[in-house]
C-alpha positions in Angstrom: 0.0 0.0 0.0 1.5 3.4 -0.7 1.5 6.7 1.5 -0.8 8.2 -1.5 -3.2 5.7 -1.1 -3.2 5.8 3.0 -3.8 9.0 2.8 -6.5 8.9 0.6 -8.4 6.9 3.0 -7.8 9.0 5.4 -9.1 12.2 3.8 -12.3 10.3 2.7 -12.6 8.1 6.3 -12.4 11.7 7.5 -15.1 13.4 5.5 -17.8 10.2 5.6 -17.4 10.0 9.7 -18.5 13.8 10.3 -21.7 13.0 7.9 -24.3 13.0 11.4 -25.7 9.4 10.6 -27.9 7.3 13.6 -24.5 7.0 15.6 -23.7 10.6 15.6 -26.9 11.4 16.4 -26.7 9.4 19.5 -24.1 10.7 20.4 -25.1 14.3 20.4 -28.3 13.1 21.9 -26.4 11.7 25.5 -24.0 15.1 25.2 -27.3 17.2 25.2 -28.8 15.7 27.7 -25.9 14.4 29.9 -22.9 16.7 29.5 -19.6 15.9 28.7 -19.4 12.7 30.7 -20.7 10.8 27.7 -17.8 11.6 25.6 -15.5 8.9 26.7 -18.2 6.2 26.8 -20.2 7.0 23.7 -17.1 7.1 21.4 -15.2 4.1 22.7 -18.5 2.2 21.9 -19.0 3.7 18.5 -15.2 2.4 17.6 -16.0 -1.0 18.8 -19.4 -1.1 17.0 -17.5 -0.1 13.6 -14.6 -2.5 14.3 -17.7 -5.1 14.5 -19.1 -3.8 11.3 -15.6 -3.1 9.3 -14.4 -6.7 10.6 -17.4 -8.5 8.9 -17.2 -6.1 5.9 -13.6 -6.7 5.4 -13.9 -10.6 5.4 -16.7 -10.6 3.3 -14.5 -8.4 0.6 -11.6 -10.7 1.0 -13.7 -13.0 0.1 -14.9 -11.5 -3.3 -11.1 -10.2 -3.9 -10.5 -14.1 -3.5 -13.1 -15.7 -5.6 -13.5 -12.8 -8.7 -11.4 -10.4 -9.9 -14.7 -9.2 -12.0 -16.7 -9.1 -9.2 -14.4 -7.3 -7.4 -13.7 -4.5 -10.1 -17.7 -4.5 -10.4 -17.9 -3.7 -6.3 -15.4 -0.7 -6.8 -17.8 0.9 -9.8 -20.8 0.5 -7.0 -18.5 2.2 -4.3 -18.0 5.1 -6.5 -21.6 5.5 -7.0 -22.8 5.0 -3.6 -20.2 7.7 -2.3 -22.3 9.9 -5.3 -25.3 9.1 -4.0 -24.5 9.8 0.0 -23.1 13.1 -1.4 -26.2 13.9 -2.9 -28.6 13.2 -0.4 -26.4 15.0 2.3 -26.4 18.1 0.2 -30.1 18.2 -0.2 -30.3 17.2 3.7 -31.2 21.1 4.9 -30.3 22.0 8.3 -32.2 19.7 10.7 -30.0 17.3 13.0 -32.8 16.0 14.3 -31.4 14.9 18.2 -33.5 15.0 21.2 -31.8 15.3 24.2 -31.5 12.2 26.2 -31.8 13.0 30.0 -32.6 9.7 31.7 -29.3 8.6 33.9 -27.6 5.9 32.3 -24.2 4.4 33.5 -21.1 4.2 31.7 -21.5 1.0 30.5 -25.1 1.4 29.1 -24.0 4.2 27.0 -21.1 2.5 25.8 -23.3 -0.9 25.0 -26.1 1.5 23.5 -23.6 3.1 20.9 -22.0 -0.1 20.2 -25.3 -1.8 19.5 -26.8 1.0 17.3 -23.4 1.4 14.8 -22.4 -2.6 14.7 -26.0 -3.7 13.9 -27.0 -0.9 11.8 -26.9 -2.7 8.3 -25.8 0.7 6.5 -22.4 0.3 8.3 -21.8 -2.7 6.6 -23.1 -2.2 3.3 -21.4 1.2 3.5 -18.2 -0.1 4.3 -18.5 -3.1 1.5 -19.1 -0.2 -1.0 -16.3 2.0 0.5 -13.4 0.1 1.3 -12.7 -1.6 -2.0 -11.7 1.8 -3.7 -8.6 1.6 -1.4 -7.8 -2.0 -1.7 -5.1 -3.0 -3.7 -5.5 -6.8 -5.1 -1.6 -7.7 -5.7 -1.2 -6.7 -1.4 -1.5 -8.9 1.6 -5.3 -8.5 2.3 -4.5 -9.1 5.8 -1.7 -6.0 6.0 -4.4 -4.0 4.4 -7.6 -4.8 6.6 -5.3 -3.9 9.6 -3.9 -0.5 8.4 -7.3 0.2 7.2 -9.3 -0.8 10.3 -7.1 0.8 13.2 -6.8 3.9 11.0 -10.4 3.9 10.6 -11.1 2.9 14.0 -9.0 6.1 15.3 -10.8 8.3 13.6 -14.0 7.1 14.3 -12.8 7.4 18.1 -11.9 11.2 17.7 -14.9 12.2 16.1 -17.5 10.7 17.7 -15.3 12.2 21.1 -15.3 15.2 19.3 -19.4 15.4 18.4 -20.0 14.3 22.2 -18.0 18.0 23.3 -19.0 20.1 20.9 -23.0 19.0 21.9 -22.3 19.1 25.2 -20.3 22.4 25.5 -21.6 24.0 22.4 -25.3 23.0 22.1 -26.5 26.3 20.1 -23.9 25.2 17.4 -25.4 21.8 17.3 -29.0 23.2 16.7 -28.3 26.0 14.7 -29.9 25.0 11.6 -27.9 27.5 9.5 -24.5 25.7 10.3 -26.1 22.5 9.8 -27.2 23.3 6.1 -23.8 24.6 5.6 -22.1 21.3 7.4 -24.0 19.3 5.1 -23.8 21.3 1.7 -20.0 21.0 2.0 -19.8 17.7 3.1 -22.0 16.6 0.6 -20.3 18.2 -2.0 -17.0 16.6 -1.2 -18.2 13.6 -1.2 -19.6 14.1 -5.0 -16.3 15.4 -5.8 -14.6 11.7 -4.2 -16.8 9.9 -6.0 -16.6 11.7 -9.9 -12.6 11.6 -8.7 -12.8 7.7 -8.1 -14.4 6.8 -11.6 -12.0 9.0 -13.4 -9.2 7.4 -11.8 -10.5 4.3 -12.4 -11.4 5.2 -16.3 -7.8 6.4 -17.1 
């Protein structure tokens, strides 16, 4: 795997994780009603439920890299598509972030369980992450190397912003609901995720 291609991962791992899906939106719901206390719990359980997710994801890819290079090839031209699509739909998402504050005591470890539970068995994580990961993957590397890089770097940065969300709700709340920043959060995300997308299929065209 080369730096380039790390790094590419990294830039789009980094765009797709501040998208506020059902996880982030859990997150921000604790931290409004709860404070800062929920940071720590709330991301460490969102890191375990995507290792869950990216674990299953990865195996079932190795498995297609395994049986068909067509197949395979086939998966990367859906990936660039679906990262279109998300884009899309985020851009036309408006400014709602639609989180209700969550004010009924919970322990540490329900919190944790709670976020693990809602990100591992959503099944857009792992049909996100089949569609995702593939444009990174290189088919002549050690799949194994790869799914490690790939999953701790992921897994870090998954960590970082979900810890991140949890302080900003919790410290910043007007930001959170201010539906003017929202529609601005998503237009830009939304368009950089276009912009990955178009960039993968012309890659992948030359």
């Amino acid at each position: 795997m080369s730096v380039e291609t790390w790094l590419a991962f990294v830039a789009a791992s980094s765009i797709l994780l501040v998208i506020p899906g059902p996880t982030i939106l859990l997150v921000v719901s604790y931290a409004l009603g709860q404070g800062w206390r929920t940071a720590l719990p709330m991301a460490v359980g969102v890191a375990l439920g995507d290792f869950t997710a990216m674990t299953l994801s990865m195996l079932g890819i190795g498995a297609l890299l395994a049986a068909s290079a067509t197949v395979f090839t086939a998966l990367k031209w859906v990936g660039a598509a679906y990262l279109i699509y998300l884009g899309i739909k985020l851009f036309r998402a408006g400014g709602a972030l639609n989180a209700e504050p969550k004010t009924d005591a919970a322990s540490s470890a329900k919190m944790l369980a709670h976020a693990w539970l809602v990100t591992a068995l959503n099944p857009k994580s792992i049909t996100f992450f089949v569609a995702f990961l593939p444009q990174f993957l290189d088919r002549h590397g050690d799949f194994w190397t790869q799914m490690l890089i790939f999953e701790a770097t992921f897994l870090t940065l998954a960590f970082a912003n979900a810890f991140g969300y949890a302080l900003v709700a919790a410290r910043a709340r007007n930001l959170v609901r201010n539906p003017s920043a929202i529609r601005i959060f998503n237009r830009t995300g939304g368009t950089l995720l276009v912009g990955a997308g178009v960039a993968t299929i012309a890659i992948r065209s030359n």
